[in-house]
N, C-alpha and C positions, 0 to 999 in steps of 0.2 A: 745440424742443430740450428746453424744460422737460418737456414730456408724455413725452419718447422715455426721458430721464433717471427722473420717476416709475414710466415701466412696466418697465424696467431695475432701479427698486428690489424693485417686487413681486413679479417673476419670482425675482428672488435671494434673497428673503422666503421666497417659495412652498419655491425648493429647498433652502433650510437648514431649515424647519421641520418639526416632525415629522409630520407631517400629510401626507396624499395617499400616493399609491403611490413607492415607493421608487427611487432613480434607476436606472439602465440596468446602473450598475458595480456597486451595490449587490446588484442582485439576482443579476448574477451572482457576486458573494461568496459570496452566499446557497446559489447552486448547489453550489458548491464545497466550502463548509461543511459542506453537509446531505451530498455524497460523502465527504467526509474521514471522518464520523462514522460514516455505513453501512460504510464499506469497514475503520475500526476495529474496529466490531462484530462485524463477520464474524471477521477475524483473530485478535480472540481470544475468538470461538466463542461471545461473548455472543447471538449470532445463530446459534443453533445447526444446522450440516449437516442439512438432508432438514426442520426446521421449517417450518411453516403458518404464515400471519400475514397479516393485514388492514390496506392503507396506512393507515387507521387508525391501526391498534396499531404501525405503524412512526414513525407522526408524533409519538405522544405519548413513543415511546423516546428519540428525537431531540431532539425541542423544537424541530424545525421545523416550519414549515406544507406546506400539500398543493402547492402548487407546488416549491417547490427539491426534497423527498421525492420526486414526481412523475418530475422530472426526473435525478433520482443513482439513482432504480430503473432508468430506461430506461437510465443508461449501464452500470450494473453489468449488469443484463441483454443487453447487448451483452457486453459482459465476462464473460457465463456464468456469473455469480454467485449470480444472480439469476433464477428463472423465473416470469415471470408468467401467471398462469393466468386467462385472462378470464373473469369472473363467483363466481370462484372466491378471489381475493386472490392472495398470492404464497406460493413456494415458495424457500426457502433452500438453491441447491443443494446435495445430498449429496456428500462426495467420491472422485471415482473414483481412486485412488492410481494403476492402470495408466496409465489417460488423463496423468495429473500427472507421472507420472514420462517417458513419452514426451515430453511436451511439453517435459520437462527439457534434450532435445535441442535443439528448437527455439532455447529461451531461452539456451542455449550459444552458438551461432551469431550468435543476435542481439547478446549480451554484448560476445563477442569483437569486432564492427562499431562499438559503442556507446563501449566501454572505448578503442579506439584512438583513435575519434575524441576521444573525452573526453582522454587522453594528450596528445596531439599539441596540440590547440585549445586547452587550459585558461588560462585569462586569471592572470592574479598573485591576481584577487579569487576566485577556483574553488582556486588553491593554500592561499591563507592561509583559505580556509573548510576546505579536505582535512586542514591542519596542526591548526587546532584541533580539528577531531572525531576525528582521529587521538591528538591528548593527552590528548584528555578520555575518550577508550578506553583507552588504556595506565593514567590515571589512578585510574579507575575500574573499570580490569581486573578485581575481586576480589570488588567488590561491586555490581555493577551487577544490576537485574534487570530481567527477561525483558522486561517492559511499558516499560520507559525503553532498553533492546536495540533492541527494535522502533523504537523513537521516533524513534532516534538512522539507525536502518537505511533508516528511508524517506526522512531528511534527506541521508544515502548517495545511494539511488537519484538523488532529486531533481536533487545535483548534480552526480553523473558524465552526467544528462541535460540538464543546461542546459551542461554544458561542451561538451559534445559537440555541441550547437548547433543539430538538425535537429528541429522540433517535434512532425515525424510520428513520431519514435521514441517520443514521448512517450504517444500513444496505443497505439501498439504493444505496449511493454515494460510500460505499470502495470499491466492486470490481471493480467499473470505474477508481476509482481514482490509483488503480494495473494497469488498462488493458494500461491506458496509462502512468504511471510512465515507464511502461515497455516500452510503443514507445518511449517515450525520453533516456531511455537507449539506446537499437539499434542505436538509430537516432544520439546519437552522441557520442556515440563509434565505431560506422561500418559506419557512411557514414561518404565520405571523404570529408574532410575541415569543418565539423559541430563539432568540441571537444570545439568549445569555448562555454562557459555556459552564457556568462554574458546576452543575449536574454533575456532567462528565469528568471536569474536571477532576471532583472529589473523587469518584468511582477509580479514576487512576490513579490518585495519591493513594488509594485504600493502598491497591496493586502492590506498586511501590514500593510501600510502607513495609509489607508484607514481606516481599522476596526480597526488602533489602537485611531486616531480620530472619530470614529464612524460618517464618512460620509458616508453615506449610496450609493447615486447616485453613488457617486467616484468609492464606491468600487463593484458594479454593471456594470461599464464602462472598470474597472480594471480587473475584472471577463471576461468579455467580452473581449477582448484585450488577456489574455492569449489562452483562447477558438484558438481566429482565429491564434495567431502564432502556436498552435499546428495542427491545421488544413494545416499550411503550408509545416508541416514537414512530412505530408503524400504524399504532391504532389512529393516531392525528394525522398522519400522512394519506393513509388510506381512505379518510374521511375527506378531509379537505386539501390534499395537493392538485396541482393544477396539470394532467394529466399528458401536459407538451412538454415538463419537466421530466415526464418518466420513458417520454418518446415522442421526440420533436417532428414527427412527420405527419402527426393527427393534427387534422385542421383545425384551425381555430374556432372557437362558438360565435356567430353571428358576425365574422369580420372582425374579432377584439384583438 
């Protein structure tokens, strides 16, 4: 009993210490981390559309190592974020605004499935998380910017999909809800006269509003409603964005 109690001690040694390889949970933190911080990079364009780069030069951006990088390349590149080019490094997809705004349909449809069940399902602790991000938007209506927008937006996503309860949506919905986090980036940071947020903002209090009362229709109508204002910001984009913002390897007009 004595011996079973000492090897009991040094195994518990061993895994609080800092030393050896990192537990099981850890590392997939780790995964997760090194995702979060690729897929922020993309969205606001720090990772610039149609760019070249070497897992390398992506490790040392990050500050993670070659494994969890490794593995948040192969998801975003399922995610089509991402192209890896064997022997070549990687390619930061360019973006195709036709493709994006088709798929706008898609993510409609999806929405609408996601938002009811989010509606209907939401627990007391999914409402009082809706109420306070819904205050701290009205609160911050005036002066909030674009990078804490985002912030607040993916904490959005997040919980209209834990409320809504089915995990495969989850893989589903987040590279969409990236490809256009990221059009609202562009869109109103580089087109001119679009920096005011409060649009979108409203469109997400509708949200909110909605699944924090678990009216279901509301928040299906609400769903719907942001869909089409982001559909609108394709038609200004497609007109007038500056086409090194959608793939930085196209040469410039005349030297500008």
């Amino acid at each position: 009993m004595a011996r079973r109690k000492r090897a009991l001690q040094v195994v518990r040694a061993e895994d609080d210490s800092g030393g050896g390889k990192p537990s099981r949970r850890n590392r997939l933190n780790f995964f997760e981390l090194a995702y979060q911080k690729i897929e922020e990079l993309l969205v606001h364009c720090e990772l610039k559309p149609g760019q070249f780069m070497t897992m390398l030069e992506l490790q040392q951006i990050t500050g993670f190592g070659r494994t969890p990088v490794h593995h948040a390349v192969n998801r975003l590149s399922a995610d089509t974020l991402i192209i890896i080019r064997p022997r070549h490094g990687l390619h930061i997809a360019p973006i195709d605004l036709a493709r994006e705004r088709m798929l706008l349909a898609l993510r409609r449809d999806m929405e609408r499935f996601v938002i009811r069940l989010a509606a209907d399902r939401a627990s007391l602790s999914h409402r009082n998380q809706a109420l306070h991000i819904e205050r701290l938007l009205r609160e911050r209506r005036a002066s909030l910017t674009l990078d804490e927008f985002n912030s607040l937006d993916r904490r959005i996503d997040a919980l209209v999909l834990e409320a809504a309860g089915e995990p495969f949506l989850v893989h589903t919905l987040r590279p969409l809800h990236t490809l256009y986090r990221r059009i609202g980036y562009i869109h109103h940071r580089f087109m001119p006269g679009q920096t005011d947020l409060s649009g979108t903002i409203d469109h997400h209090l509708a949200i909110l509003s909605a699944v924090a009362g678990r009216h279901v229709e509301a928040a299906v109508k609400a769903s719907d409603a942001l869909i089409d204002y982001m559909d609108q910001m394709f038609t200004g984009m497609e007109a007038g964005i500056d086409p090194r913002l959608l793939d930085c390897s196209i040469e410039p007009l005349l030297g500008a």
